[in-house]
C-alpha positions as CSV (number, residue, x, y, z in Angstrom):
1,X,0.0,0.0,0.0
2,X,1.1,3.3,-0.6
3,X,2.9,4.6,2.3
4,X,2.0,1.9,4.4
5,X,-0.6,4.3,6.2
6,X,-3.0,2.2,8.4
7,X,-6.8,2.4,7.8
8,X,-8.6,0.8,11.1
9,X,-12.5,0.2,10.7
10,X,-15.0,0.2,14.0
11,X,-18.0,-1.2,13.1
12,X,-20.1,-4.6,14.1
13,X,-19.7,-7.6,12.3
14,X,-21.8,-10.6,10.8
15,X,-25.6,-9.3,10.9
16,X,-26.8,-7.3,12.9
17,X,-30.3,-6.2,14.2
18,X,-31.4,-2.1,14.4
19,X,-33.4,-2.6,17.6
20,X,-35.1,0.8,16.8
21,X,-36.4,0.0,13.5
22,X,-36.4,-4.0,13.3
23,X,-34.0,-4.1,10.4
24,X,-31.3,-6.7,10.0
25,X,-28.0,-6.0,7.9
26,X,-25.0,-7.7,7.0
27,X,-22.9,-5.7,7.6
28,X,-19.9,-7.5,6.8
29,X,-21.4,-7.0,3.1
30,X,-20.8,-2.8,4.0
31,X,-17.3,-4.0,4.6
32,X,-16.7,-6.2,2.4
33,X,-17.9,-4.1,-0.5
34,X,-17.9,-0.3,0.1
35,X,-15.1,0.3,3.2
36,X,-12.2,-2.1,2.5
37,X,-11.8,-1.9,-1.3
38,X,-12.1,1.7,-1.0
39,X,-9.7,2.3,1.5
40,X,-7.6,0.3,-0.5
41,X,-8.0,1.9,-3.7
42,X,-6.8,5.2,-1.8
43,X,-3.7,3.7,-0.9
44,X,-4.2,2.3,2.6
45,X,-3.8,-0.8,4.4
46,X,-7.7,-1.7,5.7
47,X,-8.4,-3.9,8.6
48,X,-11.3,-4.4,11.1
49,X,-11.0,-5.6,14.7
50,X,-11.6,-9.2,13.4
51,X,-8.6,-9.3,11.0
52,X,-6.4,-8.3,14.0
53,X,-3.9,-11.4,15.1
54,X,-3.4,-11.1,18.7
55,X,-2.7,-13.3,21.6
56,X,-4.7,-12.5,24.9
57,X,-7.8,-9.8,25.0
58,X,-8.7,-7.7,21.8
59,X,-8.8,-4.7,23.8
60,X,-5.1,-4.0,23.5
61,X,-4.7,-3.9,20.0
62,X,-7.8,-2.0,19.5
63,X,-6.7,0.4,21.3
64,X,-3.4,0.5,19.9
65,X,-5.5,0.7,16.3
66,X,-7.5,3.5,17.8
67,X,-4.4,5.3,18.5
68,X,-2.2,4.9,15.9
69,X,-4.3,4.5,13.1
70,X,-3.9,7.3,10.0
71,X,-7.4,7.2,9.4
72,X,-10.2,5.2,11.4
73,X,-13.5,4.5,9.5
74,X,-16.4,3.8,11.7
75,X,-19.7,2.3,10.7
76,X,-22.0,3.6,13.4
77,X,-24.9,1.5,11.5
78,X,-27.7,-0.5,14.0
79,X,-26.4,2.1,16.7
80,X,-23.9,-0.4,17.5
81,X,-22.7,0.7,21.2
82,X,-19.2,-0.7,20.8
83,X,-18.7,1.7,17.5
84,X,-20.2,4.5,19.3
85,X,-17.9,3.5,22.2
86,X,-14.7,2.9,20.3
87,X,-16.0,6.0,18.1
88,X,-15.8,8.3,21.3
89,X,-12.4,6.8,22.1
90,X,-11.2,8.0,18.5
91,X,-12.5,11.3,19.0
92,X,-10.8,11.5,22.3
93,X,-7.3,10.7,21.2
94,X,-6.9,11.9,17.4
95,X,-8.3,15.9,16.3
96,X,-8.2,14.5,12.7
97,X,-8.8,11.5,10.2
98,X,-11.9,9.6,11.1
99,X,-15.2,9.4,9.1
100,X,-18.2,8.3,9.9
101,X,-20.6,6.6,8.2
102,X,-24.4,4.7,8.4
103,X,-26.6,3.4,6.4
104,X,-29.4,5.7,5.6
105,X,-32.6,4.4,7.6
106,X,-30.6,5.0,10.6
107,X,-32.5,6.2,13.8
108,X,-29.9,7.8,15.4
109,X,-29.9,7.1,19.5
110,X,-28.9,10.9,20.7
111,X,-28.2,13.8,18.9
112,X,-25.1,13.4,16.7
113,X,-25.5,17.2,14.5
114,X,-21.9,18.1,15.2
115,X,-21.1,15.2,13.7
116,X,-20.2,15.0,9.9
117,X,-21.7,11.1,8.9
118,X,-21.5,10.0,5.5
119,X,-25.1,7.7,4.4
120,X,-25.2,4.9,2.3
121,X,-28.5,2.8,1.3
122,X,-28.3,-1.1,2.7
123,X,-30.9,-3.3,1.5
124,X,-30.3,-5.3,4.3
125,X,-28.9,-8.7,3.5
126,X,-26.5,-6.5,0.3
127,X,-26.2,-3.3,-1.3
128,X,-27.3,-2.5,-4.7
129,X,-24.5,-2.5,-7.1
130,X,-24.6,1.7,-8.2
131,X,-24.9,2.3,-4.4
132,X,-21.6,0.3,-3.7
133,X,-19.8,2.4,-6.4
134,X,-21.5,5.9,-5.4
135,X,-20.3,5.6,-1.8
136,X,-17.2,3.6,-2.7
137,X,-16.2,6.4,-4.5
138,X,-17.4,8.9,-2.0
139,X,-15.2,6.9,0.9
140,X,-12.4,6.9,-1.6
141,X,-12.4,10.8,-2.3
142,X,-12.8,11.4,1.6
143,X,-10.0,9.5,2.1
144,X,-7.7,11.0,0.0
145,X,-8.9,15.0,1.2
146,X,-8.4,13.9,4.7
147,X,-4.6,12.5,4.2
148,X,-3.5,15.2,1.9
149,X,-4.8,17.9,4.1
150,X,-6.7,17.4,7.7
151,X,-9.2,19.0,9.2
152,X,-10.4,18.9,12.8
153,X,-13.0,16.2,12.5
154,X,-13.3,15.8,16.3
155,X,-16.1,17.3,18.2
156,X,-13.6,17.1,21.2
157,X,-11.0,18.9,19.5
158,X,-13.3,21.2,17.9
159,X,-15.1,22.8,20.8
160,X,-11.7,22.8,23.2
161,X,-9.3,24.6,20.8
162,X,-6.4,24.8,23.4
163,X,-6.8,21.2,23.9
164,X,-3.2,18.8,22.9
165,X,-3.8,15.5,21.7
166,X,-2.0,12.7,24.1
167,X,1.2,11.2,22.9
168,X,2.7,7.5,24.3
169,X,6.0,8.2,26.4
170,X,8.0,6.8,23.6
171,X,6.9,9.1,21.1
172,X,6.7,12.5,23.7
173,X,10.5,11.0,24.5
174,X,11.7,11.1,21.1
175,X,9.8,14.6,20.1
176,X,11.5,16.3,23.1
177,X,15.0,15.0,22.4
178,X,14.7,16.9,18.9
179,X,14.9,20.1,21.1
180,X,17.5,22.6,20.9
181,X,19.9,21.4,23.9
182,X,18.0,18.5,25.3
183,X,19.5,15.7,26.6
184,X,20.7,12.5,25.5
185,X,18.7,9.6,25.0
186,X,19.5,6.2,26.5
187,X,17.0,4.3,25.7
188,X,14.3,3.5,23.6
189,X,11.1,2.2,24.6
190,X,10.3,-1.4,23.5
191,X,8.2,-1.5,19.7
192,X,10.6,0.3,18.4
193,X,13.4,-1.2,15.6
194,X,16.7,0.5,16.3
195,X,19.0,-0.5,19.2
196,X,21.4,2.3,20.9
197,X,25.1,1.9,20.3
198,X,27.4,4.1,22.4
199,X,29.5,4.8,18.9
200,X,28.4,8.0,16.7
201,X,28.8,5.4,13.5
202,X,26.7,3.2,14.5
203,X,24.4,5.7,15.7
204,X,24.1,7.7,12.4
205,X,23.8,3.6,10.5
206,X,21.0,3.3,12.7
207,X,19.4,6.0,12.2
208,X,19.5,6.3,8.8
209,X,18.4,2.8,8.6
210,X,15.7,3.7,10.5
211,X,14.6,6.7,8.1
212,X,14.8,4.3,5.4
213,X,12.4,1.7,6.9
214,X,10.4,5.0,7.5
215,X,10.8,4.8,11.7
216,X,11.0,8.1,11.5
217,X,10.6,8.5,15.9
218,X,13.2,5.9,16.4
219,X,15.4,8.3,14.0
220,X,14.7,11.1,16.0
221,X,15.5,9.4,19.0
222,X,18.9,8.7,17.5
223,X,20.0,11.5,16.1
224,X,19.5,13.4,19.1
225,X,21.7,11.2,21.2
226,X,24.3,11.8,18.2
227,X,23.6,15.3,18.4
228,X,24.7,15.7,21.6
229,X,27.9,13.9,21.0
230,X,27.9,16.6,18.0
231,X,26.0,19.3,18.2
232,X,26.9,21.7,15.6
233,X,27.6,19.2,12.8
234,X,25.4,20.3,10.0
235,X,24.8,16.5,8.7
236,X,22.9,15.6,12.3
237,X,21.0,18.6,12.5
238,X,19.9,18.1,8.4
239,X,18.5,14.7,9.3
240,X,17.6,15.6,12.8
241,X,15.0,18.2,11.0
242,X,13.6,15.9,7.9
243,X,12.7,13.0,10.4
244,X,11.0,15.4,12.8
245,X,8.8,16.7,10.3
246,X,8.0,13.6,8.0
247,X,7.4,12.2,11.7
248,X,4.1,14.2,11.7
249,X,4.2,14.1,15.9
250,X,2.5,15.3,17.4
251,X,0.3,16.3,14.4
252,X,1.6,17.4,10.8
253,X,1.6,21.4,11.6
254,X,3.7,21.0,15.1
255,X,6.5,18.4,13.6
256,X,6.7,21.2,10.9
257,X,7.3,24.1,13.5
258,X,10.0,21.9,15.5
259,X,11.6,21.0,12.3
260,X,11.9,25.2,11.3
261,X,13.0,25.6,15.1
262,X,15.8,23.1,14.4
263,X,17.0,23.8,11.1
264,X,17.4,27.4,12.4
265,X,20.7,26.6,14.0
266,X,22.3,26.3,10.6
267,X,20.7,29.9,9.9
268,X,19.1,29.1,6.6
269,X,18.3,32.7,5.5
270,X,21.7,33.5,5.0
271,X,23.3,29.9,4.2
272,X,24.1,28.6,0.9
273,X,24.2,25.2,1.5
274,X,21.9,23.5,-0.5
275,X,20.9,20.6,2.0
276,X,19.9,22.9,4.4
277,X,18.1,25.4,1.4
278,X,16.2,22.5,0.1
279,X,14.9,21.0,3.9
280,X,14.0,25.2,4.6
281,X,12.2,24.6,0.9
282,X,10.5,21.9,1.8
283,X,9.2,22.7,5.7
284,X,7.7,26.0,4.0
285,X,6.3,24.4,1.3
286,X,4.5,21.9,3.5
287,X,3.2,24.8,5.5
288,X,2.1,26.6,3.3
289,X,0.0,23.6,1.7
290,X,-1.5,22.9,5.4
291,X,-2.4,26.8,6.1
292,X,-2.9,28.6,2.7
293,X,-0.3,31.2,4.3
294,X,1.0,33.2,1.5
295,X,4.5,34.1,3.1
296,X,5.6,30.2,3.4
297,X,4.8,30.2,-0.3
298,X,7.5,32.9,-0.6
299,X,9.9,31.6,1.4
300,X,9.8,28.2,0.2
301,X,10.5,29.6,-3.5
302,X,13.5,31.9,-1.6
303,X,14.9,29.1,-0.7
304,X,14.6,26.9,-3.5
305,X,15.9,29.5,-6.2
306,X,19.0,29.9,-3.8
307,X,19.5,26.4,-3.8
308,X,18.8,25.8,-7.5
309,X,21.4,29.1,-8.6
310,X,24.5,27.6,-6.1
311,X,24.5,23.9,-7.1
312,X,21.8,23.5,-10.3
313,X,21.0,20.7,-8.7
314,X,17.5,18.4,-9.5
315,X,16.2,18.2,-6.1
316,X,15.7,22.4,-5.6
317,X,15.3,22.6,-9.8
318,X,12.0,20.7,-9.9
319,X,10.8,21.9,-6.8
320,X,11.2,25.5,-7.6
321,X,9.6,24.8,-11.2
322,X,6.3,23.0,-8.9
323,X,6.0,26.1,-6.7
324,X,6.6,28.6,-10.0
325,X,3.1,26.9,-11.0
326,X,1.7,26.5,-7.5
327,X,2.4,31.0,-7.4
328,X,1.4,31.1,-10.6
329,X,-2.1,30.1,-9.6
330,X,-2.6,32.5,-7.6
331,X,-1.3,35.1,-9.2
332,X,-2.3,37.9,-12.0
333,X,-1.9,36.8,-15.5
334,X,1.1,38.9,-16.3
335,X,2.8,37.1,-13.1
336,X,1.3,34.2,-14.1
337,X,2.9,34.2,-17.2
338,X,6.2,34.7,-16.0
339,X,6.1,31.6,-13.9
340,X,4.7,29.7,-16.0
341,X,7.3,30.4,-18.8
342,X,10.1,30.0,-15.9
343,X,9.0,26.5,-14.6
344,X,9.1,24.9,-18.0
345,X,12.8,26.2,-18.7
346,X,13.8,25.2,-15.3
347,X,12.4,21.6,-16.1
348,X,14.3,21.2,-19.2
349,X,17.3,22.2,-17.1
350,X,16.5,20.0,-14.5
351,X,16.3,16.5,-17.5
352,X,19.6,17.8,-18.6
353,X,20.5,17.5,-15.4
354,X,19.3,14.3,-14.3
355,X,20.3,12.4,-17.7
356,X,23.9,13.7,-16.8
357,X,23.6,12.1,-13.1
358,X,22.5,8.1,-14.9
359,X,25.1,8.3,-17.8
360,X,27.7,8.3,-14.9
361,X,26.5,4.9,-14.3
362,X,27.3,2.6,-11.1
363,X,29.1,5.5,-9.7
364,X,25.2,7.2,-8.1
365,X,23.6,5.4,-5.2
366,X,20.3,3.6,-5.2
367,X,18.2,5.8,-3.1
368,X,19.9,8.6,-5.4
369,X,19.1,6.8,-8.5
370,X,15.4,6.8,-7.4
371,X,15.3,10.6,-7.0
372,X,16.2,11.0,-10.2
373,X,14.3,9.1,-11.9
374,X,11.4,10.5,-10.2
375,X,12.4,13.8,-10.6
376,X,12.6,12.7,-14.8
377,X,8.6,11.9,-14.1
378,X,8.0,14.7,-12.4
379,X,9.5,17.4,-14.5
380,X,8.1,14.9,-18.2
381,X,4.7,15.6,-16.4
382,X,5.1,19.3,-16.2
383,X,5.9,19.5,-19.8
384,X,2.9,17.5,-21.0
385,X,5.1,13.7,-22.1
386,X,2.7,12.0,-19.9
387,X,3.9,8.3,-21.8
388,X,7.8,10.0,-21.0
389,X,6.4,10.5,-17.3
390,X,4.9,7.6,-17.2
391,X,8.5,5.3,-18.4
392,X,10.3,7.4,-15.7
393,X,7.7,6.7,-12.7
394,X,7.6,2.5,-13.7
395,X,11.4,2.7,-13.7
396,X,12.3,4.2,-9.9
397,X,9.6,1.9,-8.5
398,X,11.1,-0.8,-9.6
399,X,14.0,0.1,-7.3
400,X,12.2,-0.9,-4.3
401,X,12.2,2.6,-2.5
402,X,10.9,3.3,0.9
403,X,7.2,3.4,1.1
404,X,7.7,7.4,2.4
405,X,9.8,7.9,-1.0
406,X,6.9,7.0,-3.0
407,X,4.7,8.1,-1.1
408,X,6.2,12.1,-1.2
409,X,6.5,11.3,-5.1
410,X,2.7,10.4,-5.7
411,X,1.6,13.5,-3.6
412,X,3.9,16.1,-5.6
413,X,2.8,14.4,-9.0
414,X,-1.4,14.4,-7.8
415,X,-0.6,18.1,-6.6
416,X,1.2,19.2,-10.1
417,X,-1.3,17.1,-12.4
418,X,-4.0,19.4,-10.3
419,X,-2.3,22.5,-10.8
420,X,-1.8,21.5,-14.7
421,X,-5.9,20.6,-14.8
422,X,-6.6,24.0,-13.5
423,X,-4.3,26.1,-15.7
424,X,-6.1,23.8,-18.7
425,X,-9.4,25.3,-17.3
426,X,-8.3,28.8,-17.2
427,X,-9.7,31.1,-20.3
């Protein structure tokens, strides 16, 4: 699955009775049909309470599911009291990422108006065949909003705005060791892959293996122990910052903030090393996608335009030519223009680029050759050679990358091809 993001569904299972209005439905057919092959289709990895292997009481791993879950679908259909339940526990841990549905007959047993719930028809022992693909699709579009950007879908969240959602010692442990001067950590809590070593090698191996197997906690864990063995190398604090924020801890917006706080150290206004230009690149950009705040836009392009100019490298090249496009959406037709006209030479540059990086051959590394390849798709699909884009895609998946790598790939592409749609529109 794309990303490996976790999709957990609360609903009952087998068939069930509505005690309210008589009705019996199968709802493992509402499962079966609508919830798990759309979650699926949207690039998630579905299971219900039932497909959980465990050893002892449910309860645990529920919990855990409830918890850690990207996205938790509940089927409140029947007014189920163990949906509602584990509904209410959802609501109490996570601010974003769960949707609710019922099927449309639904009596509900107290007044749920604050909450959003998505209807679907159930015949009762199946679902007609254009209902399963109407709300299939409408589970499946859901889905994809609520990853790309989230929105407070908790009522708990929603009416206590100063309220923090609770993090497990192991994860508050491994956000507050990516502070400025914090302490070393010694140990990390069991669940988690890497295993300290008192060497700074292994540390960084460890680390970095842990980034690729997209651990991204344990990484930050790491890197802060080796950051206090060296804390003003610019290497640690560079991959101190991208696993805080692709860590998304406490939520997407935070991780962001204590990434910028971090990467400040190497003062990334002034510098013109491109590592550090492109990470400053990339936290704005993400900002500015989460908030719609105009000045991360800015500094974003600042930073990759630097970065681009000192190196002409592919990494701030096609990111620079995406957020031309992204500014020129939002911009006047004569600035517009500009962009526009300035991301598609920047692309060319950028192919020229990359087709110089794979005619050196054995001498660029794996993860590398991946990059560049995507980058090919990225920059063929901003010139219109979809089949070109298309070639380029096929050929860095088939270097097994980390599920995070394809997953930041797929996002930029579905953002550009959007972008590309609109300007299409535009008269």
């Amino acid at each position: 699955m794309v990303g490996n993001k976790k999709c957990f569904v609360v609903m009952g299972f087998g068939r069930k009775t509505d005690y309210q209005s008589g009705r019996v439905l199968d709802l493992d057919k509402s499962y079966q049909y609508i919830i798990k092959p759309a979650a699926e289709e949207a690039g998630l990895d579905c299971k219900r309470a039932d497909e959980i292997i465990h050893s002892g009481l449910i309860d645990v791993p529920m919990y855990e599911q409830l918890l850690a879950a990207d996205v938790v679908i509940a089927d409140i259909s029947t007014s189920n009291a163990n949906a509602f339940y584990e509904l209410g526990v959802r609501h109490a841990l996570r601010p974003y990422t769960t949707i609710t549905i019922a099927e449309d007959k639904m009596m509900f047993p107290f007044d749920v108006s604050h909450l959003a719930v998505r209807k679907y028809h159930h015949l009762g022992e199946g679902i007609d065949f254009g209902e399963v693909l109407r709300m299939k699709g409408e589970l499946i579009n859901a889905l994809r909003s609520i990853l790309e950007n989230p929105q407070k879908d908790s009522p708990v969240y929603t009416f206590f705005a100063d309220l923090e959602p609770p993090v497990r010692k192991k994860i508050e442990q491994a956000v507050a060791q990516s502070a400025p001067g914090a302490a070393p950590v010694t140990d990390i809590q069991p669940g988690s892959h890497a295993v300290i070593d008192p060497t700074m090698s292994i540390l960084m191996e460890q680390a970095n293996a842990a980034i690729e197997k997209d651990e991204f906690l344990s990484a930050c864990a790491l890197l802060s122990s080796v950051r206090r063995m060296a804390p003003k190398d610019p290497y640690v604090i560079q991959r101190l910052v991208l696993a805080t924020y692709k860590s998304k801890m406490p939520d997407p917006i935070q991780a962001l903030l204590n990434a910028q706080t971090i990467l400040r150290e190497l003062k990334p206004a002034d510098s013109t090393d491109t590592e550090t230009l492109g990470l400053w690149g990339a936290i704005h950009k993400r900002i500015w996608e989460l908030t719609d705040a105009r000045e991360n836009l800015e500094i974003a392009i600042f930073a990759y335009e630097k970065g681009f100019y000192v190196k002409n490298d592919y990494y701030n090249g096609i990111n620079l030519a995406y957020l031309y496009d992204l500014r020129a959406s939002i911009s006047a037709l004569a600035d517009a223009t500009a962009d526009f006209v300035l991301a598609e030479r920047i692309r060319r540059r950028v192919l020229t680029i990359c087709d110089q990086l794979l005619s050196e051959g054995t001498g660029i590394r794996l993860q590398e050759r991946y990059w560049v390849l995507a980058t090919m798709a990225e920059a063929w699909t901003g010139l219109g050679e979809e089949s070109k884009a298309q070639a380029s895609l096929l050929q860095a998946k088939a270097l097994s990358p980390s599920a995070w790598m394809v997953e930041t790939t797929e996002r930029q592409l579905a953002a550009l091809k959007k972008l590309l749609e609109a300007r299409e529109r535009t008269p």
